[in-house]
DSSP file (Angstrom, degrees, kcal/mol; ACC not computed):
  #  RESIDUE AA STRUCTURE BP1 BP2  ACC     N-H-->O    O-->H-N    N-H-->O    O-->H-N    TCO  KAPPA ALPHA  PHI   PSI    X-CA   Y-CA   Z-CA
    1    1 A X     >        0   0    0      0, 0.0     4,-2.9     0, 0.0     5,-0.3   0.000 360.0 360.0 360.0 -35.8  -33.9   40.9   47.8
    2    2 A X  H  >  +     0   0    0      2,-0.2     4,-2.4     1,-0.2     5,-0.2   0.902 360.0  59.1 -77.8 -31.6  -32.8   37.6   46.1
    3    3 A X  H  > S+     0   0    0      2,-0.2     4,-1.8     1,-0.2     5,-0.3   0.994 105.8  49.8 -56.6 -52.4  -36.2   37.8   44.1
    4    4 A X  H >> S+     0   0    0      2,-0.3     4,-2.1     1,-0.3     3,-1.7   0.926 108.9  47.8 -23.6 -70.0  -34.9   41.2   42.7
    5    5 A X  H 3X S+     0   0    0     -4,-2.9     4,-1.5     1,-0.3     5,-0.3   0.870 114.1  51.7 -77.1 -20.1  -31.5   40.0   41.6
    6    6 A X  H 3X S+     0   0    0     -4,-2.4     4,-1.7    -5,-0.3    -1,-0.3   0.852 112.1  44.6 -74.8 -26.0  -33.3   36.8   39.9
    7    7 A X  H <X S+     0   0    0     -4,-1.8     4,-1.8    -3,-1.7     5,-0.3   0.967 111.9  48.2 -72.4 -66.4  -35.5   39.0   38.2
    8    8 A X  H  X S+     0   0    0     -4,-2.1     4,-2.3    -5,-0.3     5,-0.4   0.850 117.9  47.1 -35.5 -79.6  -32.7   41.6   37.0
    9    9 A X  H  X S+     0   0    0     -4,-1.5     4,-2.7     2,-0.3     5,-0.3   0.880 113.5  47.0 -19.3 -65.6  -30.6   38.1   35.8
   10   10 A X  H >X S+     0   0    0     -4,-1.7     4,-1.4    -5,-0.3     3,-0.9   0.927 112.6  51.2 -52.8 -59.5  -33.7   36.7   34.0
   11   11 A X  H 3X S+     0   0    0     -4,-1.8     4,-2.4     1,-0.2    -2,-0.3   0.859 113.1  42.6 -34.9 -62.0  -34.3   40.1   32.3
   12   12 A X  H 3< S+     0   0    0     -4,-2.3    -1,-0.2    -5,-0.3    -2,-0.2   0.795 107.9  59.1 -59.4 -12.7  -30.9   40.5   31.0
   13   13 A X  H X< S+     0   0    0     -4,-2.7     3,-0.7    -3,-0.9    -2,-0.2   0.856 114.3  38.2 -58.7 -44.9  -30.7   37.0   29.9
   14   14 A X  H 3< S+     0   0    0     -4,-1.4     2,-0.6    -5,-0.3    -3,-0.2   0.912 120.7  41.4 -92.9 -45.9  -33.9   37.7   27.6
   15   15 A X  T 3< S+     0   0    0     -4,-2.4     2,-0.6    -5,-0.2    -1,-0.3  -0.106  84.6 131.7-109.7  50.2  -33.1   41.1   26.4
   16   16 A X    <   -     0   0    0     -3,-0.7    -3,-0.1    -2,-0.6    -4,-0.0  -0.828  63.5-119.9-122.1 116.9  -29.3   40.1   25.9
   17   17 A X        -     0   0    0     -2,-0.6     2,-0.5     1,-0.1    -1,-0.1  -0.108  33.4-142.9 -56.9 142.9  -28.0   41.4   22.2
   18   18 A X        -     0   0    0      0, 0.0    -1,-0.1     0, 0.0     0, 0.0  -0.994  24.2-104.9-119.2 137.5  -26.7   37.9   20.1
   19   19 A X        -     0   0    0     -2,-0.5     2,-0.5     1,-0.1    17,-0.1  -0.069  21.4-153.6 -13.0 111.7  -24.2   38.2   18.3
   20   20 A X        -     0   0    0     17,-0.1     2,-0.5    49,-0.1    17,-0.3  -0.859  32.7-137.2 -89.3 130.0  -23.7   38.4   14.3
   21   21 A X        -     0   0    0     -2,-0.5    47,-1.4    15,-0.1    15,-0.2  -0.689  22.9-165.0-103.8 179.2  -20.3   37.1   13.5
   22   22 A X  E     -AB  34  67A   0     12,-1.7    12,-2.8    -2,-0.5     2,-0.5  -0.578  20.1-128.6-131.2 170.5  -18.3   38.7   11.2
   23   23 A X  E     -AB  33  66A   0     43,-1.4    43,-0.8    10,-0.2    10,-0.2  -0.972  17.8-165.6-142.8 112.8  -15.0   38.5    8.8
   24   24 A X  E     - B   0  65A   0      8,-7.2     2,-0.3    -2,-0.5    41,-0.2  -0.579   9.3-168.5 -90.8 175.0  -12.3   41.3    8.8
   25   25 A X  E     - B   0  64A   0     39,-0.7    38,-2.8    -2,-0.2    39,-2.4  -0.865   9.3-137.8-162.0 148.3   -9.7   41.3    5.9
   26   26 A X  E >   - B   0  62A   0      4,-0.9     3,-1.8    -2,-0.3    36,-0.3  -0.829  25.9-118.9 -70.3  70.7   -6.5   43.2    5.6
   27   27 A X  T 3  S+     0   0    0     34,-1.0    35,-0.1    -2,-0.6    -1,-0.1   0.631 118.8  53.8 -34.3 -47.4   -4.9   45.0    3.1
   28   28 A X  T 3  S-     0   0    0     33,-0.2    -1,-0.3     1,-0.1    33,-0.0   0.599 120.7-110.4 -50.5 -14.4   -1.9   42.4    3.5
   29   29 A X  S <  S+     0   0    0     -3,-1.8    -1,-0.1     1,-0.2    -2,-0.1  -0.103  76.0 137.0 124.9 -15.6   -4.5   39.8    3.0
   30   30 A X        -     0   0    0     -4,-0.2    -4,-0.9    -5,-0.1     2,-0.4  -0.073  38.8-159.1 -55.2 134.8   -4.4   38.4    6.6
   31   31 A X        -     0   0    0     -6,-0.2     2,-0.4    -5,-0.0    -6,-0.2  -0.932   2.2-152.5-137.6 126.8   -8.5   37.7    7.8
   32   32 A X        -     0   0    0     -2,-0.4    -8,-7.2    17,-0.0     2,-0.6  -0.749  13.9-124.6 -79.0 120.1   -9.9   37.5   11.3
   33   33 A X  E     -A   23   0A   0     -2,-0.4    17,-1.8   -10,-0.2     2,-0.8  -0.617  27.1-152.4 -41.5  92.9  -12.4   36.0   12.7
   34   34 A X  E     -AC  22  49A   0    -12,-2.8   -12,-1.7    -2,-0.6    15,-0.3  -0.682  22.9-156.8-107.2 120.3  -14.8   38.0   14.6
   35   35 A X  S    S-     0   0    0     13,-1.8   -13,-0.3    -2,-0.8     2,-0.2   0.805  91.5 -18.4 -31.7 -90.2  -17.2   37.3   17.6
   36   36 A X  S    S-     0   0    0     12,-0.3    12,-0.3   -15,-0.2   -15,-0.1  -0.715  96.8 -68.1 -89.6 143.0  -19.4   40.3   16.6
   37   37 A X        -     0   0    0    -17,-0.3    -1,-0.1    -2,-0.2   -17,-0.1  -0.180  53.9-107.4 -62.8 163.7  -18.6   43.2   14.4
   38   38 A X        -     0   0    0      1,-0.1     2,-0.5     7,-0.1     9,-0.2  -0.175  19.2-146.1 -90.9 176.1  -16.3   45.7   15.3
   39   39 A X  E     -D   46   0B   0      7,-4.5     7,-2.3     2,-0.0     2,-0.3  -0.877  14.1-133.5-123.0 151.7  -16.7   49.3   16.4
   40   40 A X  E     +D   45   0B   0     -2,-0.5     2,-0.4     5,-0.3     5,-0.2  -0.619  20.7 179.0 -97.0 155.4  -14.3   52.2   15.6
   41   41 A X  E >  S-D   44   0B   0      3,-1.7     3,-0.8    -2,-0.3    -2,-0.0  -0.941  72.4 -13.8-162.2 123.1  -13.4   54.3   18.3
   42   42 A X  T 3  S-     0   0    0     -2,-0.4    17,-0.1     1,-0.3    -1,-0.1   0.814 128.2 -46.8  -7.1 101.2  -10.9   57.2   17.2
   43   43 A X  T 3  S+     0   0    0     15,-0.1    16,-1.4     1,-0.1     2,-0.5   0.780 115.9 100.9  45.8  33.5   -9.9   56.0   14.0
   44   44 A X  E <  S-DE  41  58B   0     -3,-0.8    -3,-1.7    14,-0.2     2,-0.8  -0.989  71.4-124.1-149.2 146.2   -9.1   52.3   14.9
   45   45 A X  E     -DE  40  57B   0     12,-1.6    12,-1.7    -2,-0.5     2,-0.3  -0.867  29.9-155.8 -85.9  86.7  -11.2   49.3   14.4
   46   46 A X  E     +DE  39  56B   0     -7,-2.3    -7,-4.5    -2,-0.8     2,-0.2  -0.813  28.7 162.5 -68.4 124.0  -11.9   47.3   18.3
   47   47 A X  E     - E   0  55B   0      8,-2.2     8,-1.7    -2,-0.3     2,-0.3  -0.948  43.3-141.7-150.0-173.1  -12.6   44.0   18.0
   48   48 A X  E     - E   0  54B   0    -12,-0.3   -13,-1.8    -2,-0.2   -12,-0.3  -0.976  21.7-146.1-143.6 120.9  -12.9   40.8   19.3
   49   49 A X  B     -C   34   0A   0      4,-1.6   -15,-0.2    -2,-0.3   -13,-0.1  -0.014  38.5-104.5 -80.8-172.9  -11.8   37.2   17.3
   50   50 A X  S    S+     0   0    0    -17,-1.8    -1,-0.1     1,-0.2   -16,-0.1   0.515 120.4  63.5 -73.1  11.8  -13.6   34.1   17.8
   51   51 A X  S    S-     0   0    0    -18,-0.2    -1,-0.2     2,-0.1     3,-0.1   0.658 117.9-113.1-111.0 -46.4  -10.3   32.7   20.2
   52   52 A X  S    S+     0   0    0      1,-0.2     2,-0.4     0, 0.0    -2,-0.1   0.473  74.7 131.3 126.2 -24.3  -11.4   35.6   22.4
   53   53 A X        -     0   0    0     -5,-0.1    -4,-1.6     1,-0.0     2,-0.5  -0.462  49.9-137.0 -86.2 131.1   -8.0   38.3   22.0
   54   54 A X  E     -E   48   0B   0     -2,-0.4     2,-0.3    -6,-0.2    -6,-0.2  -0.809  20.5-165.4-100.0 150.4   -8.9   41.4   21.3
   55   55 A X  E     -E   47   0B   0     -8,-1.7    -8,-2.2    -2,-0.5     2,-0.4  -0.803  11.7-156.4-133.3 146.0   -7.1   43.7   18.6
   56   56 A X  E     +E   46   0B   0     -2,-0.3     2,-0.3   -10,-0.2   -10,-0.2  -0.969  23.7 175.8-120.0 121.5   -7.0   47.4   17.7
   57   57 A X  E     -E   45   0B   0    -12,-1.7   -12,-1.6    -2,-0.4     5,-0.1  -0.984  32.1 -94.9-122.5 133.1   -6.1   48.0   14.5
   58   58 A X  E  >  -E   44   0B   0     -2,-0.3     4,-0.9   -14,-0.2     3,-0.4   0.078  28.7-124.0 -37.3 130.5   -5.8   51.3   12.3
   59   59 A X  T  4 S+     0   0    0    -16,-1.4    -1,-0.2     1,-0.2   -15,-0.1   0.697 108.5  53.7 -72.3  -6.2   -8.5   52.1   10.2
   60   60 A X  T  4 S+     0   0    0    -17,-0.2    -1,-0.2     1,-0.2   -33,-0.1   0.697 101.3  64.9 -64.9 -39.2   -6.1   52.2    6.9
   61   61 A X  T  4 S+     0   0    0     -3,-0.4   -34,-1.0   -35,-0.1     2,-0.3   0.755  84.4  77.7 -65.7 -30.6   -5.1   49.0    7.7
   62   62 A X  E  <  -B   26   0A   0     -4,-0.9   -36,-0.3   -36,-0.3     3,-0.1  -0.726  56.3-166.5-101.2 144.8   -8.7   47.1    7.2
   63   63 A X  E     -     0   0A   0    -38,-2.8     2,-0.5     1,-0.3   -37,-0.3   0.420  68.2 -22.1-112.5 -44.4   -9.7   46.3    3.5
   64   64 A X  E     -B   25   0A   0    -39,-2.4   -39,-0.7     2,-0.0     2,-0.3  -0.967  58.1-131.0-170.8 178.1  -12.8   45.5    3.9
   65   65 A X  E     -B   24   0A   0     -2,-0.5     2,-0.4   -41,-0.2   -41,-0.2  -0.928  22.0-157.8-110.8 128.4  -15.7   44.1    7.0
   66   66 A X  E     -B   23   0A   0    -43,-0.8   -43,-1.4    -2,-0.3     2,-0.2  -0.922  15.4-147.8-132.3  91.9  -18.0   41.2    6.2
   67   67 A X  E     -B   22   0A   0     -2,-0.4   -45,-0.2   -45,-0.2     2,-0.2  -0.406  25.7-163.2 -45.2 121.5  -21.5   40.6    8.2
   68   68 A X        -     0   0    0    -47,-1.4     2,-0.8    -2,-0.2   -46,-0.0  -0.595  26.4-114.0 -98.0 175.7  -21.3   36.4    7.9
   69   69 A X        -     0   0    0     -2,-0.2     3,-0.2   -49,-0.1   -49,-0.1  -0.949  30.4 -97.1-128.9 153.1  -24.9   35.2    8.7
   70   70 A X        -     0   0    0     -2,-0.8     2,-0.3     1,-0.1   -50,-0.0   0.019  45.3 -92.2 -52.0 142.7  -25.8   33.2   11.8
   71   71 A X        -     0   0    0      1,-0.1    -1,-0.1     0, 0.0     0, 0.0  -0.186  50.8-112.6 -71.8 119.0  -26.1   29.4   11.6
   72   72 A X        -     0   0    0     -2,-0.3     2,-0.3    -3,-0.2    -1,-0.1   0.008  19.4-124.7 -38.2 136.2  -29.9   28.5   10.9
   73   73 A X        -     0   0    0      0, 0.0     2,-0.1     0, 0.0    -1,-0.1  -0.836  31.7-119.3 -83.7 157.8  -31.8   26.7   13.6
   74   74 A X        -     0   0    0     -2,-0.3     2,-0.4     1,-0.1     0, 0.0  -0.471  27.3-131.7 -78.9 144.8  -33.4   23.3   12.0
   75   75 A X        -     0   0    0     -2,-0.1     2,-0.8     3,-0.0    -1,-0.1  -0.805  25.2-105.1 -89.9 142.4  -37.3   23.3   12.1
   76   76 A X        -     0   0    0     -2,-0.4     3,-0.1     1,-0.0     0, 0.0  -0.488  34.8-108.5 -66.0 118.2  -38.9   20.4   13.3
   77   77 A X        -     0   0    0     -2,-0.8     2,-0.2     1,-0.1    12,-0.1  -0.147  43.9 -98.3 -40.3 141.3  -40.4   18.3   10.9
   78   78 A X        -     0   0    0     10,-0.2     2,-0.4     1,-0.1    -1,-0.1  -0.311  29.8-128.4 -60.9 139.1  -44.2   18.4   11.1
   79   79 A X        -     0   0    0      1,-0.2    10,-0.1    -2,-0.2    -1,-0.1  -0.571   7.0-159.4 -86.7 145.6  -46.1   15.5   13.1
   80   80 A X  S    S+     0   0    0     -2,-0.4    -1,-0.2     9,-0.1    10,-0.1   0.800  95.6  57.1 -97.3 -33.0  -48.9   14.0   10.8
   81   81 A X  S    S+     0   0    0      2,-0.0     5,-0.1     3,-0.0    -2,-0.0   0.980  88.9  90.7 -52.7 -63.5  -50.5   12.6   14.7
   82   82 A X  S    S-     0   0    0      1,-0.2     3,-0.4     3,-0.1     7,-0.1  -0.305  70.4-154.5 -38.6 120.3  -50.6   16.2   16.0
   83   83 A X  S >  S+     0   0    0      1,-0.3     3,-1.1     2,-0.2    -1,-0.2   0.635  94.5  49.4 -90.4 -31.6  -53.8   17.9   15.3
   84   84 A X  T 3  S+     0   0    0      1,-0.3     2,-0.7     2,-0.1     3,-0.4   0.945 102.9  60.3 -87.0 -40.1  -52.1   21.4   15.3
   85   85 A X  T 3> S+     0   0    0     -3,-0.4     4,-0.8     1,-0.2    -1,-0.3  -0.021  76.4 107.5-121.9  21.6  -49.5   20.4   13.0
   86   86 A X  H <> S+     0   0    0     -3,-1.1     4,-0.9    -2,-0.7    -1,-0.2   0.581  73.9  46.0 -69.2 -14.9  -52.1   19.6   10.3
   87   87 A X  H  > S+     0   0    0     -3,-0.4     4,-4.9     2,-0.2    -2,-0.1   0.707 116.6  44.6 -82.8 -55.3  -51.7   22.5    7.7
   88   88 A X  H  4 S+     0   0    0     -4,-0.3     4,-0.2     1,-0.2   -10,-0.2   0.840 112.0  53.1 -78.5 -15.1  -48.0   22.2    7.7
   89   89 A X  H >X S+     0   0    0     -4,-0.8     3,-1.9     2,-0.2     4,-1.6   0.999 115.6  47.1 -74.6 -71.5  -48.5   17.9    7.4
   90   90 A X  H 3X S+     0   0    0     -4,-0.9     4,-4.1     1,-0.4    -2,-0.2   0.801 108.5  47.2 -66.3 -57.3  -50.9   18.8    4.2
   91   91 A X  H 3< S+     0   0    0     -4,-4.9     4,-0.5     2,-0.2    -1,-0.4   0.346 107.6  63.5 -86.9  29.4  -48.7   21.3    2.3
   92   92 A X  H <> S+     0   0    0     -3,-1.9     4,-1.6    -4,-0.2    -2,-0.3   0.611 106.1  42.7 -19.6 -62.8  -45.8   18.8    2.8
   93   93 A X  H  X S+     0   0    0     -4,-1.6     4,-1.5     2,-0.2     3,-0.3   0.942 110.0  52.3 -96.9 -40.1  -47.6   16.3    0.9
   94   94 A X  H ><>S+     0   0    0     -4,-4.1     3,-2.3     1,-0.2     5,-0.5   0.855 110.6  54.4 -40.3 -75.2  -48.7   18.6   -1.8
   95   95 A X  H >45S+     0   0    0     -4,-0.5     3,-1.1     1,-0.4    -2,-0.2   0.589 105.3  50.9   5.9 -61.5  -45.0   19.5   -1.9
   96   96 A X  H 3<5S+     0   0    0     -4,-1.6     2,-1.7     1,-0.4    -1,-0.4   0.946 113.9  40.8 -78.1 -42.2  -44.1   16.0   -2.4
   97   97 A X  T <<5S-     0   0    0     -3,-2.3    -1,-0.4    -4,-1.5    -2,-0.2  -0.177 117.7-110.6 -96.1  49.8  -46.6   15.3   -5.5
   98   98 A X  T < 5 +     0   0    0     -2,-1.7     2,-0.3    -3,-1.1    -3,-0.2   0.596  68.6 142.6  40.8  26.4  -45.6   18.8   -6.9
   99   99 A X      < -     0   0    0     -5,-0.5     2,-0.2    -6,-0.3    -2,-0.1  -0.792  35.1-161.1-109.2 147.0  -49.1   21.0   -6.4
  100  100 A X        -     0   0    0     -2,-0.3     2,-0.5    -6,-0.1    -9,-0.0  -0.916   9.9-166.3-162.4 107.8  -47.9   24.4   -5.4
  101  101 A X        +     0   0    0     -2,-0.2     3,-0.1   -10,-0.1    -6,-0.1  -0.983  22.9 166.7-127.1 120.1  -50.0   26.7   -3.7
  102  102 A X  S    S-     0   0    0      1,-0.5     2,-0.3    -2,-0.5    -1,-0.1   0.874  72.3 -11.7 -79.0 -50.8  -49.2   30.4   -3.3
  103  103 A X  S    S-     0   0    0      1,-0.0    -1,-0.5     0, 0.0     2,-0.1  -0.945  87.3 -49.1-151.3 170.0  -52.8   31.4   -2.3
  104  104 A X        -     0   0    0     -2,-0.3     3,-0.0     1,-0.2    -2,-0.0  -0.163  44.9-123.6 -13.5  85.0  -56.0   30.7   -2.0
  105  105 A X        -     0   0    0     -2,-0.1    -1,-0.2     1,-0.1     3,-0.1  -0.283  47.8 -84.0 -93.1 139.3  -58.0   29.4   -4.5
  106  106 A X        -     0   0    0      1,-0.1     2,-0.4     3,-0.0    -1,-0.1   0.171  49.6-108.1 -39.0 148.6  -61.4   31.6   -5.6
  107  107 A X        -     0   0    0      1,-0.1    -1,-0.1    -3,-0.0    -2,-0.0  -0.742  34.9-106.6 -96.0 137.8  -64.0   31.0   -3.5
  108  108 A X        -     0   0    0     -2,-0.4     2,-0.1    -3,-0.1    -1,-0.1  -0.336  43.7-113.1 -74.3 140.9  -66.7   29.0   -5.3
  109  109 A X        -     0   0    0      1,-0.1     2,-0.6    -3,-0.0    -1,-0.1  -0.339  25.3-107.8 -74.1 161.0  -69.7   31.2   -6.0
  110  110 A X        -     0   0    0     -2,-0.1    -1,-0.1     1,-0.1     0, 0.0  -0.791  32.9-110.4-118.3 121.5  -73.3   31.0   -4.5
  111  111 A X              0   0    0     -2,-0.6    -1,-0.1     1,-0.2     0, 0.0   0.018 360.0 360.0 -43.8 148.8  -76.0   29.8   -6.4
  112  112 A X              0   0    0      0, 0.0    -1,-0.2     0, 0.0    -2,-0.0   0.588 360.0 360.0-119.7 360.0  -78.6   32.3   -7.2
């Protein structure tokens, strides 16, 4: 049984929705902060700020909704040691001396 409820856990963990947050504004000009965006539910706007309180507010009342977009994760710089990381080490240093390669370059033709 305890394997079960660890599975169930692990499985919502993984398939568990993230958040975008968002920016309400007002017609009076006041703007909240939102965990996620909000949902309307008979005429009124439910949401939830970044503090945590939740609000219902009239749907006359909101001026406008703003999807913000989520804070990037950093990539790790490529290892020039790593054998796998050799592609991305190479167009790095093109990068650096300015050659810029979109694609491929033609494949050299075969003597006849």
């Amino acid at each position: 049984m305890p394997v079960v409820a660890l599975l169930l856990l692990v499985a919502a963990l993984v398939d568990a929705p993230v958040d975008v947050p968002a920016q309400m504004r007002l017609k009076d000009g006041t703007v909240y902060r939102l965990k996620g965006p909000p949902y309307l539910k008979d005429g009124r706007f439910v949401f939830t700020t970044t503090e945590g309180r939740v609000f219902s507010l009239a749907e006359k009342e909101v001026d406008e909704i703003e999807l913000l977009s989520p804070t990037p994760v950093p990539r790790a710089a490529p290892n020039p040691q790593d054998s796998r990381d050799l592609g991305a080490f190479a167009r790095q240093e093109r990068r650096k001396t300015g050659k810029h390669t979109l694609v491929a370059p033609a494949p050299t033709p075969r003597p006849k």
